[in-house]
TIPA-390443 format. One line per 8 residues: for each residue x, y, z of N, C-alpha, C, CB. Coordinates in steps of 0.001 Angstrom, whole numbers, plus 524288, in hexadecimal, padded with zeros to 5 digits. Glycine has a CB too. Layout:
<lovexs>
X Y Z X Y Z X Y Z X Y Z  ...;
</lovexs>
This chain:
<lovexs>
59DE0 BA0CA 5FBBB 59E58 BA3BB 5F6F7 59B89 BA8EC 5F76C 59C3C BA0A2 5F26B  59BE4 BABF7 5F48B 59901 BAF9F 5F3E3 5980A BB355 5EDF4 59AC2 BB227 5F7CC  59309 BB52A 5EDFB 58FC5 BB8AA 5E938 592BE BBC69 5E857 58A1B BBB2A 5EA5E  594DD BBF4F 5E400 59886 BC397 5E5B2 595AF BC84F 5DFFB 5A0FA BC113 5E55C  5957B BCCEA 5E2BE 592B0 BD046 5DCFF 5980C BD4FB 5DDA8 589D7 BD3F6 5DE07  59B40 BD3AF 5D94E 59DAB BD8A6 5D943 59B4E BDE54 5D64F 5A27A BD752 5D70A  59D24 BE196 5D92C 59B2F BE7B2 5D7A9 59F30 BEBE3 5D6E8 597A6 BEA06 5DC13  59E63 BECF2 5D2B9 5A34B BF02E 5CF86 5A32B BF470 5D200 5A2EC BF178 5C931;
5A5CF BF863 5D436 5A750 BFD6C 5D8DA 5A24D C0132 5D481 5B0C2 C00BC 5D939  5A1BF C00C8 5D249 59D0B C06DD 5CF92 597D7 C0437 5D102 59CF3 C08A3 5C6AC  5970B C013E 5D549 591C0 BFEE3 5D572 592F3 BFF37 5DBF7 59064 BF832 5D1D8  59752 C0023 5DDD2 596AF C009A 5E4C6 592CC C04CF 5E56B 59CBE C0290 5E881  593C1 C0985 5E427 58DF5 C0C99 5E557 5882E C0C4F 5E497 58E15 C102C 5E384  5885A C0784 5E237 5829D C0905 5DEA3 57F9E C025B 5DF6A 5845D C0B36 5D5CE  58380 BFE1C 5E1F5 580C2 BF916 5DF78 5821F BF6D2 5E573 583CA BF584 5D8DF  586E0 BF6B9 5E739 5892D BF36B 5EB62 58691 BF522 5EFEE 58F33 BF3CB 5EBFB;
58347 BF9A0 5F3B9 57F4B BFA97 5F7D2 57B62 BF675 5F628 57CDC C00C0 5F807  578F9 BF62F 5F1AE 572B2 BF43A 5EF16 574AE BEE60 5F0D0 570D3 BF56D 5E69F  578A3 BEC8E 5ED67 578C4 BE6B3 5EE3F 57BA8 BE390 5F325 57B29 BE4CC 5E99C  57D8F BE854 5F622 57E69 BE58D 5FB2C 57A1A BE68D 5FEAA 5836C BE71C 5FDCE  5775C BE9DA 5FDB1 5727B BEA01 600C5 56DF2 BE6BC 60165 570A5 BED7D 5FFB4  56DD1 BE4C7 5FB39 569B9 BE0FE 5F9C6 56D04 BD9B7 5F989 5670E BE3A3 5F2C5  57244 BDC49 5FD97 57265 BD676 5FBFA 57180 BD528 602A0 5790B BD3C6 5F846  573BC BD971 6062F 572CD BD706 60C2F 56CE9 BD667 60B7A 574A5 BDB5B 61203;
56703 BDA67 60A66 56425 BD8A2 60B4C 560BE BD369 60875 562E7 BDC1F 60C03  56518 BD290 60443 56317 BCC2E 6036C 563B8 BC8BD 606CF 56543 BC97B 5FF7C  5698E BC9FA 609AB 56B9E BC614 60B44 56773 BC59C 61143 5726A BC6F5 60B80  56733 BCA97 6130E 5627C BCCB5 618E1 55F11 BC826 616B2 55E61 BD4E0 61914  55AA0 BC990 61264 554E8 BC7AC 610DF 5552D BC3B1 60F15 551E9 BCA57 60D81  55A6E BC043 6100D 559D7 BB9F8 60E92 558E3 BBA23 608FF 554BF BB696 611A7  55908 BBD3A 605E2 55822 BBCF6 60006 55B1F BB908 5FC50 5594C BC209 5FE10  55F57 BB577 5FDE7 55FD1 BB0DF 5FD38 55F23 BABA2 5FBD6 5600B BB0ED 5FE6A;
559BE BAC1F 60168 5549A BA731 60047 55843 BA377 601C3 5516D BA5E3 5F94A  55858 B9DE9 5FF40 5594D B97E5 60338 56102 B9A40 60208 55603 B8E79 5FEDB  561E3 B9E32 5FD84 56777 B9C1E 5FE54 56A72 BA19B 60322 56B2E B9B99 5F6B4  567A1 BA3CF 6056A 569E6 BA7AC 60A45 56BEB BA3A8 60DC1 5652F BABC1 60DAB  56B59 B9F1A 60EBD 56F82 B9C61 612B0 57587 B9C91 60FDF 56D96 B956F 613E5  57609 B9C83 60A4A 57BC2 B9B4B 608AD 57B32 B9FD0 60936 57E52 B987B 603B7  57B54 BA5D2 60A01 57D37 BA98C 6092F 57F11 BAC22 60DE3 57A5C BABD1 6067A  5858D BAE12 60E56 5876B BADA6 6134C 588F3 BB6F6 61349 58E8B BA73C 6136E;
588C7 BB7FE 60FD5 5875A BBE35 611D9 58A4A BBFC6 60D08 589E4 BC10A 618A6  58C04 BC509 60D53 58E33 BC813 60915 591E1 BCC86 60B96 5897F BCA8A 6058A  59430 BCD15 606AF 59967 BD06F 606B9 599B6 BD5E8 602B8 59E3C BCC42 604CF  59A26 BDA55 6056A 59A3D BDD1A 5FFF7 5A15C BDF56 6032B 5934C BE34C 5FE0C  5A2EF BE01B 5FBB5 5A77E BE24D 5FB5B 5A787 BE8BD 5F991 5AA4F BDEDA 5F7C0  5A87F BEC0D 5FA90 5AA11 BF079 5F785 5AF35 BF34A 5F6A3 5A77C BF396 5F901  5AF98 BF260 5F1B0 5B6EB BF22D 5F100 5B6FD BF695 5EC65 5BA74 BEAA8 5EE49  5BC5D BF7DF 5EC71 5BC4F BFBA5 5E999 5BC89 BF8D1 5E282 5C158 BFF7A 5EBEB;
5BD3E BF5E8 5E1B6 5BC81 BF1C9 5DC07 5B738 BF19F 5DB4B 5BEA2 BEB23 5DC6E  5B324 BF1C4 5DF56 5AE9B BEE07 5DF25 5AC38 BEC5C 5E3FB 5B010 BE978 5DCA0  5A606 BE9A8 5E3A5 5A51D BEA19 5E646 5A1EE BE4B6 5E762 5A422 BEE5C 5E63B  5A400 BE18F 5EB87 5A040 BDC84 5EB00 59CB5 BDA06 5EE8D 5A2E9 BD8BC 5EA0D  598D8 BD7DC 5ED71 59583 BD5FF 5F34B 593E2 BCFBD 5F0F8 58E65 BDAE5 5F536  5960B BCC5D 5F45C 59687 BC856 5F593 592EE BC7BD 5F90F 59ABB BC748 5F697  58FC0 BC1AE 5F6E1 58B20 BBF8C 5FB32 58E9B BBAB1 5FA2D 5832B BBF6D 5F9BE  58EE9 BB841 601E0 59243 BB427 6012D 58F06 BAEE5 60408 59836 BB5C2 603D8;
58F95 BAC0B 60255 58CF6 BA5B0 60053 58E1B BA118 6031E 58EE1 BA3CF 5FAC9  58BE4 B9E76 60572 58E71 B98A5 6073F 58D66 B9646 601EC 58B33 B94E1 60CF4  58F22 B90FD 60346 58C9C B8A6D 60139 58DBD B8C82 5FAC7 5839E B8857 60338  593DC B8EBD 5F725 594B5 B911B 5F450 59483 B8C68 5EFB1 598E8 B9452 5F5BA  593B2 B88B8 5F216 59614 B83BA 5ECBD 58EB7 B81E4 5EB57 59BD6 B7B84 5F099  58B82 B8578 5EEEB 58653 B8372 5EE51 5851F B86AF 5E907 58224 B8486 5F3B4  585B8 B8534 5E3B9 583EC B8965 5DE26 57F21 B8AC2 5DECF 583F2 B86E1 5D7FE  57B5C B86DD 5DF81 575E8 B8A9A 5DF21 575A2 B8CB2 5E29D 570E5 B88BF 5DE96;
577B7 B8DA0 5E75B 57493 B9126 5ECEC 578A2 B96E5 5EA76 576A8 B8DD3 5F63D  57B87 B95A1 5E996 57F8B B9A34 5E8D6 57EB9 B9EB4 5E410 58506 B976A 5E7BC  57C21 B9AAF 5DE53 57993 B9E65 5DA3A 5756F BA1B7 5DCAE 576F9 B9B3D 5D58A  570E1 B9DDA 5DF77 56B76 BA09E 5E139 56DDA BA4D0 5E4DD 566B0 B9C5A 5E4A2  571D7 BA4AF 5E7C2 573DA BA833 5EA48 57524 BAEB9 5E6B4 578A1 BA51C 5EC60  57844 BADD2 5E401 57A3D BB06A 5DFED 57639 BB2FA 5DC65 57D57 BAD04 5DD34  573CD BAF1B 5D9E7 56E66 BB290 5D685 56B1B BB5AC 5DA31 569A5 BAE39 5D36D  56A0B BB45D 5DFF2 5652E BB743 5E2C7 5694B BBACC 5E324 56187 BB4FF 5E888;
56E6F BBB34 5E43A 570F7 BBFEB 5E7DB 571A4 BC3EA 5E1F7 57858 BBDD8 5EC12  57386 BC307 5DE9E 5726A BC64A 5D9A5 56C9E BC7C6 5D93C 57403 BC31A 5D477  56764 BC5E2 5D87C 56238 BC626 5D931 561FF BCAF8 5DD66 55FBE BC07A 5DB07  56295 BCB79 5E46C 562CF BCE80 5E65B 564FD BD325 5E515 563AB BCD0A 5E8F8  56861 BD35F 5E2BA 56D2C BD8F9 5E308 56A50 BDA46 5DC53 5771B BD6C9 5E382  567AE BD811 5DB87 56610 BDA57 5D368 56B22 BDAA3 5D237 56273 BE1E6 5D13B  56E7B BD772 5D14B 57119 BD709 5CE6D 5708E BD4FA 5C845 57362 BD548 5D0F7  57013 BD841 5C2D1 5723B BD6EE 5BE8D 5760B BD622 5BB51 57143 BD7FD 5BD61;
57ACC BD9CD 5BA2D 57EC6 BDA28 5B89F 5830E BD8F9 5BB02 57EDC BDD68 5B761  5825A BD8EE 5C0E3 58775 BD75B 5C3C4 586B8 BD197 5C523 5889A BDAF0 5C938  58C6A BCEF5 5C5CA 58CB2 BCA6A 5C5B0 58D7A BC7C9 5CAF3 5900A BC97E 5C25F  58C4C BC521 5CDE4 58E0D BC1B6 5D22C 590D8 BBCD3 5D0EF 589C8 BC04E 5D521  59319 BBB73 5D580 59852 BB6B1 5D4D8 596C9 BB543 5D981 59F91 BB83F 5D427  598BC BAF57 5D9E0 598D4 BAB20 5DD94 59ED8 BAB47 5DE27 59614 BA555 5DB96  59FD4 BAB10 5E23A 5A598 BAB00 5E4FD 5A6C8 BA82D 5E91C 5A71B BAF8C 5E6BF  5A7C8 BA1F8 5E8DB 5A9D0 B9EF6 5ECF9 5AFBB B9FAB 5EF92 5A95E B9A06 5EB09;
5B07D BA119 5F34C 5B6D0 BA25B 5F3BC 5B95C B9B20 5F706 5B7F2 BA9EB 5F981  5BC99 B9BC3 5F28C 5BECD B9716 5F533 5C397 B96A8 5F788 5BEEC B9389 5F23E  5C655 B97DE 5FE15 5CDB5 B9BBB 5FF5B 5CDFF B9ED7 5FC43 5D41D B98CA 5FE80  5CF7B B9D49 5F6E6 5D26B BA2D5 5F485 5D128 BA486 5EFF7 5D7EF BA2A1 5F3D8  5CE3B BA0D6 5EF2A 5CAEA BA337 5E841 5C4BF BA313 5E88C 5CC67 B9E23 5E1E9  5C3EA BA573 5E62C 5BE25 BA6DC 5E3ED 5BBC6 BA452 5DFE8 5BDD8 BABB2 5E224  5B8A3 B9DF2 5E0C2 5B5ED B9B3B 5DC96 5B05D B9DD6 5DB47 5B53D B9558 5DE3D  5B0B8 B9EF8 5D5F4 5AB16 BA0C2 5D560 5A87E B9AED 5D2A0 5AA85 BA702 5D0F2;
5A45D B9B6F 5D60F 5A093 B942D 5D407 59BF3 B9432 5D20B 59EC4 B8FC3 5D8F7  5987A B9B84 5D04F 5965A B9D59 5CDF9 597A3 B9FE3 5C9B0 594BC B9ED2 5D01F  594A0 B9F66 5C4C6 595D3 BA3C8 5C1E4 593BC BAA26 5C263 59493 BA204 5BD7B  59695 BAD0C 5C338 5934F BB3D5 5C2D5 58EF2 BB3BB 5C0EB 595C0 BB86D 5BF2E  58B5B BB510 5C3BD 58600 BB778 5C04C 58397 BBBE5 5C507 58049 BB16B 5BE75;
</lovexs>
């Protein structure tokens, strides 16, 4: 599965360097703690719609390793107003097994 923070195109200049920056060196400084073994790397997108960076997850059916995942990776990036999603892909659809926060 994976963490996914979408970013609306008027925030590529100003937000998407900061939080991909601070998310490799979480990912570098083990900032994780016991759950950096489920965490398998990240993805950033930059599209002309938007802009997204995905931290992607083993062991997706595990709920608590996957929230603590989710709240620290929001925690790192100071995220307030923007929302993160849990995204298990299953072939051809996309189960979300979190709610957004």
């Amino acid at each position: 599965g994976r963490w996914v923070l979408n970013l609306e195109k008027k925030y590529h200049h100003t937000s998407l360097d900061i939080y991909w920056l601070n998310t490799l060196l979480a990912l570098i400084g083990e900032q994780f703690d016991e759950e950096s073994e489920f965490v398998n790397g990240v993805w950033v997108n930059v599209r002309a719609k938007g802009d997204k960076i995905s931290l992607w997850t083993k062991s997706a059916k595990n709920a608590e390793v996957q929230i603590k995942i989710g709240r620290k990776f929001k925690e790192l990036l100071g995220l307030k107003d923007q929302v993160l999603a849990y995204e298990v892909r299953n072939f051809l659809k996309i189960i979300y097994y979190f709610p957004r926060f």
